[in-house]
N, C-alpha and C positions, 0 to 999 in steps of 0.2 A: 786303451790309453796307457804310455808309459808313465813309471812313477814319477819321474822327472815334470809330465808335465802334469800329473796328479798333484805334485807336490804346484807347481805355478802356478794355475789355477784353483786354487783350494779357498775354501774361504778364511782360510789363517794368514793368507795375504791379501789378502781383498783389507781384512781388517789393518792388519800392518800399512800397507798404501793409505787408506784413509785418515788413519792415527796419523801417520805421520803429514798429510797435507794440513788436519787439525793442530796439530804443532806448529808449523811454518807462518799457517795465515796471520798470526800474531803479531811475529816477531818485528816486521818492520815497521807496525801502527805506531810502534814508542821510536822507530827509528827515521829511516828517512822520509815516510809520508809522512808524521807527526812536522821534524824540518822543514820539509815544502811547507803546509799549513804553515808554521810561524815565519818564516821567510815573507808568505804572503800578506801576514797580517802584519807586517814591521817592527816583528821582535829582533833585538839587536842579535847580533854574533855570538857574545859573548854568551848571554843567556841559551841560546841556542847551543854553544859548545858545552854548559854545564849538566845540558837533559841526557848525557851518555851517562851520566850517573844513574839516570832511571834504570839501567840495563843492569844493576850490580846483583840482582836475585839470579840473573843465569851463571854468573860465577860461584855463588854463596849457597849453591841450593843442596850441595849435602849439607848442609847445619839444621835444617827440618825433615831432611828427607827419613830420619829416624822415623818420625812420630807418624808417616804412611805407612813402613814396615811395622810398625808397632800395632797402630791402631786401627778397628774396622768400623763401619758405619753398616746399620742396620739393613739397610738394602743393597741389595744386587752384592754382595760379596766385598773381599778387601782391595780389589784391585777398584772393579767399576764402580764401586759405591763412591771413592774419594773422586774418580773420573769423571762422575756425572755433577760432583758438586763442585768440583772445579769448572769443572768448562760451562758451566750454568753460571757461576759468579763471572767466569771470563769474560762470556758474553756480555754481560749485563756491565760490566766493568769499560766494554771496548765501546758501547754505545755510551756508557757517561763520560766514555774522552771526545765522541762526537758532540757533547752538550756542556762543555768549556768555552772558555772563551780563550786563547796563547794572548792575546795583545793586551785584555784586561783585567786577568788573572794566572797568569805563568805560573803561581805556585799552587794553584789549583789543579791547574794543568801538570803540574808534576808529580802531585799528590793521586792523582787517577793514573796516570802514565803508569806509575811504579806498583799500583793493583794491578795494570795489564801486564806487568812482566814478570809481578810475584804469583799471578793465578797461570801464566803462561809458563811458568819454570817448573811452577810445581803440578803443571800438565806434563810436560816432559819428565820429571821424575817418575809419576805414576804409569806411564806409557813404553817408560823403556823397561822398567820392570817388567809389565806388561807383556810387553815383544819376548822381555825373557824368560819368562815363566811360560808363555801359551805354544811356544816355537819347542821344538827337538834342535839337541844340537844341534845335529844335520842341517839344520833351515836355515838356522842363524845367519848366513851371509844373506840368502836371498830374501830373510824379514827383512836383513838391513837395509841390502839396497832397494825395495820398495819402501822400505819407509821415509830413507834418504829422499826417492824421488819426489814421494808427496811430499814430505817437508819443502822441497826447491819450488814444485807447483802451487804450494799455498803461498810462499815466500812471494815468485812473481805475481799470483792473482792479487796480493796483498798489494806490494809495491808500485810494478808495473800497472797493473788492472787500476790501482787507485788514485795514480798521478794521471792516469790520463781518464777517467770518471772527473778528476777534479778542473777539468778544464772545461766539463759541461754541467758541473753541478757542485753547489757548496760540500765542504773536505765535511761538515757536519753529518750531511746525508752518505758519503762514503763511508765513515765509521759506521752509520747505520746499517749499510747494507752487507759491511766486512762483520759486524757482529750478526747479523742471521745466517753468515757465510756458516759460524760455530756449529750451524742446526748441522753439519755431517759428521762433526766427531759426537757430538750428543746423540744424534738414531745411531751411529758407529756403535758409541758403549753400551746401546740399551740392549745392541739385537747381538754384539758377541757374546759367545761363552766368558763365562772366569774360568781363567785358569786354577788348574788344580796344584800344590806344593806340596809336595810329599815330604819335605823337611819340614815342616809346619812353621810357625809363624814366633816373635820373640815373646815368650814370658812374661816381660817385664819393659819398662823404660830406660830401666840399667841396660839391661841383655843388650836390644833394640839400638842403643848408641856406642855402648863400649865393643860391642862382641864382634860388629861387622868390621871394625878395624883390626883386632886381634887376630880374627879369624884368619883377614888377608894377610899381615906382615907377619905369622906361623909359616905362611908356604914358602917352599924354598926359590930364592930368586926374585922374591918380592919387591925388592927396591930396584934390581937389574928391568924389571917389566912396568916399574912404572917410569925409569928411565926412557928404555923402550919407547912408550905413550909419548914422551916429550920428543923425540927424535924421530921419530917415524915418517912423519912430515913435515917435519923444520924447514927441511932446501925446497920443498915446493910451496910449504905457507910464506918464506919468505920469500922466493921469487914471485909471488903471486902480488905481495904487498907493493911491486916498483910498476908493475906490468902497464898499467895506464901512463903514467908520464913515460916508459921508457917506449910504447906503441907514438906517442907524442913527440916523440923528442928525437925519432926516427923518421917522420916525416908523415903517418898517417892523420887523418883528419877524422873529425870525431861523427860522421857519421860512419864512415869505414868501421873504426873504433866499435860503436854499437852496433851495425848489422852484423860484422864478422865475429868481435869476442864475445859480446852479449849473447848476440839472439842464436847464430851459429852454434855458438860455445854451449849456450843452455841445452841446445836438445843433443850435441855431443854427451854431455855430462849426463843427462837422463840416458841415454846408449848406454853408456858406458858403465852406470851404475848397476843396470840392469843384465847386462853382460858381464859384469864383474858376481853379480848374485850367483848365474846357471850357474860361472867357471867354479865359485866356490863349493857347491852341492857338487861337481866331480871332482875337485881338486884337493879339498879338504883349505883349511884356514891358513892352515902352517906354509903349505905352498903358494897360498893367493898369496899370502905377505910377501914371499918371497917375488914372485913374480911380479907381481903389481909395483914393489915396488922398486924393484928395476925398473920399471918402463915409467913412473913417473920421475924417476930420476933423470934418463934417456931425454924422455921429453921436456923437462929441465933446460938440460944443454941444449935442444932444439932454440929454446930462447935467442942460447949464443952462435947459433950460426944466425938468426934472425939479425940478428948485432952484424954480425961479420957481413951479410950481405947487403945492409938494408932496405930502404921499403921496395917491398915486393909483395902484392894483396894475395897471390896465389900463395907463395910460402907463409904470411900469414894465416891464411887458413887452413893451410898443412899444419903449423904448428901450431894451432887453435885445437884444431879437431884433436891432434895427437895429446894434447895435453888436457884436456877435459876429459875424453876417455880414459884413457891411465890416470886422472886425477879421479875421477869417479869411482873405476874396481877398484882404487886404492881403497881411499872413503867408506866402501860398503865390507872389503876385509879388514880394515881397524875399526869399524862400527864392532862387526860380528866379533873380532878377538875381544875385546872387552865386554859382550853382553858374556862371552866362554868361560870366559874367568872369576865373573861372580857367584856367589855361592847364593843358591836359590831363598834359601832362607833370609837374608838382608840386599835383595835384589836393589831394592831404590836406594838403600845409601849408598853401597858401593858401585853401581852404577852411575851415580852421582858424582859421588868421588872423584869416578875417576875420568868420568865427558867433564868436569868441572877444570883436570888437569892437562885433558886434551887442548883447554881453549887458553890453555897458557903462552904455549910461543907467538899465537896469533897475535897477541897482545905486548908480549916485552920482549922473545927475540927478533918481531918483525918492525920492532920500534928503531934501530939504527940501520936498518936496509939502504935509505937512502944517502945516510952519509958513504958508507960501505958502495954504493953505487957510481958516488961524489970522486969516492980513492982509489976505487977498482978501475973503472969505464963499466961499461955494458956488457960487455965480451966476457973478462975476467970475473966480475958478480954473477953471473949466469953459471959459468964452471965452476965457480964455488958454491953453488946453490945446489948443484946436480954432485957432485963431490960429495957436500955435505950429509949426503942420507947414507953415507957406506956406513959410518958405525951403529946407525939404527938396524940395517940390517943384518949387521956382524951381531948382533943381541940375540938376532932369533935365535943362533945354533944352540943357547943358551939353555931355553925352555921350551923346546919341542913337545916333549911328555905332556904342558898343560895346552897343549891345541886339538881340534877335535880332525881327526881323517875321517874321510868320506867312506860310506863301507865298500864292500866289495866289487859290488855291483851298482852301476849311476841308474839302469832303467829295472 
């Protein structure tokens, strides 16, 4: 068997896949299945708009992630010991949102909501450290993008799996069955290894908070790479944010809509993820950046010939498929560069850090898209979305030194 597929098969991704479907299943209980739920039970709008507050631990979650790098818990080591008592409280946490009431109690219900996304954030701190202390450079893109996929597979069995569970059984018993879904990242942490850190661990509470930021803005080009972070994907998270009304307003219908970008698009994206991991174990990071993100740019502009020609379900799923692919090796080479660049010693804060900065443009450059859509037409926003990633990629030439190449030989 080549290394290649020694390394695929190994049980360091088996674990990484699983961790990361344990991360995903979560996310959407506080999001849109929680909504369904109070939709159905006739909670108003407004109340409805204000539960996206529940979500503010995935932005805020370096402000604790100190105190995981810092401290250990007596069993199973520093990594799996906080793993297993998080995702034990998760659990326990995702079935008392199934024993709420949204119609008679909403701040009840918000009050459980925000334990599911403070134990779910601070699974993700512990996990991506995880990935980056148990992985070799070298692996780094292909943890990523197995962990990426299972994150999307927990996402839909969450989502998708739960809204359509909820049309044959109360949203009560769905939360029950999404928290015993937990039982794979919990046998997941019992039965990996801990990783070992040869920079050992912080001293102190001081060390543990102050040091991991020092430590980053000492390296040269510091502020250039977390620029970088912010640009990397701008033109495609904002063209991403118009995509449904601009599929709409083109002339598709909303089953088209979902069989083509949805359910199509997903297992594109899973491809793509997965093929963005091999290319990076031969390519090294430094060039997946580079290539990947040409072709999500590429597939960008695909958008604006979609514009130029429109409805056309074949070229819709030409430019589905092209665009979830290249969106995916992107994903798992900006996964892998930021696990590259944390220093093993403060792995969850600065890993935190810096997915906490990753989720920035998502949120306030993709907030004026649609006026920008309103002033452009479709055509022109689309080329400025595909435009817009050239200075992300003009950074790499910048800090090559801090990216890992692939050795000499891939088999």
């Amino acid at each position: 068997m080549s290394s290649l597929a020694r390394t695929v098969f190994s049980g360091r991704m088996l674990v990484a896949l699983l961790m990361g479907f344990s991360s995903g299943l979560p996310l959407l209980l506080t999001g849109s299945v929680l909504q369904a739920w109070m939709t159905r039970e006739g909670v108003d709008l407004g109340t409805i708009g204000l539960f996206a507050l529940v979500g503010l631990p995935y932005t805020l979650k370096f402000l604790w992630a100190p105190l995981l790098d810092r401290f250990s818990l007596p069993l199973l080591g520093r990594r799996r010991g906080w793993l297993l008592l998080i995702q034990a409280s998760l659990m326990v946490s995702i079935a008392a949102l199934g024993w709420t009431h949204p119609a008679q109690s909403p701040l009840i219900v918000a009050v459980v909501a925000w334990l599911v996304t403070f134990f779910s954030s601070s699974q993700d701190i512990v996990i991506d450290a995880y990935r980056r202390e148990a992985l070799s450079d070298r692996e780094l893109g292909l943890g990523a993008s197995l962990y990426v996929n299972g994150y999307r597979v927990g996402m839909l069995l969450a989502s998708g799996g739960g809204l359509i569970m909820a049309d044959f059984m109360p949203f009560s018993a769905v939360y029950q069955i999404m928290a015993v879904g937990m039982l794979a990242g919990i046998l997941t942490t019992l039965f990996a290894p801990e990783p070992e850190v040869a920079e050992g661990v912080p001293a102190s509470l001081h060390e543990a908070v102050i040091q991991p930021f020092t430590d980053y803005f000492r390296r040269h080009h510091a502020l250039l790479v977390l620029l970088f972070i912010l640009l990397y994907k701008v033109g495609d998270t904002m063209a991403s944010n118009m995509t449904t009304p601009f599929y709409l307003d083109i002339g598709f219908s909303m089953t088209e809509i979902g069989a083509v970008v949805k359910l199509f698009g997903f297992w594109a994206t899973i491809i793509g993820g997965f093929l963005g991991g091999i290319l990076i174990l031969r390519m090294g990071i430094y060039r997946a950046l580079w290539g990947f993100g040409i072709l999500q740019a590429l597939s960008t502009a695909g958008f604006a010939v979609l514009a130029d020609v429109g409805y056309s379900l074949p070229l819709l799923a030409a430019v589905i498929a092209f665009e979830n692919l290249s969106g995916g090796m992107g994903t798992a080479a900006f996964v892998a560069f930021m696990a590259s660049i944390t220093n093993r010693k403060f792995t969850a804060t600065q890993y935190a850090l810096l997915s906490s900065l990753m989720g920035i443009p998502r949120v306030i450059v993709a907030a004026p898209t649609g006026y920008m859509a309103e002033s452009f037409g479709w055509f022109s926003f689309f080329v400025f979305c595909a435009l817009i990633a050239i200075p992300g990629l003009l950074l790499l030439r910048r800090f090559r030194g801090w990216l890992v190449e692939p050795p000499a030989h891939a088999d």
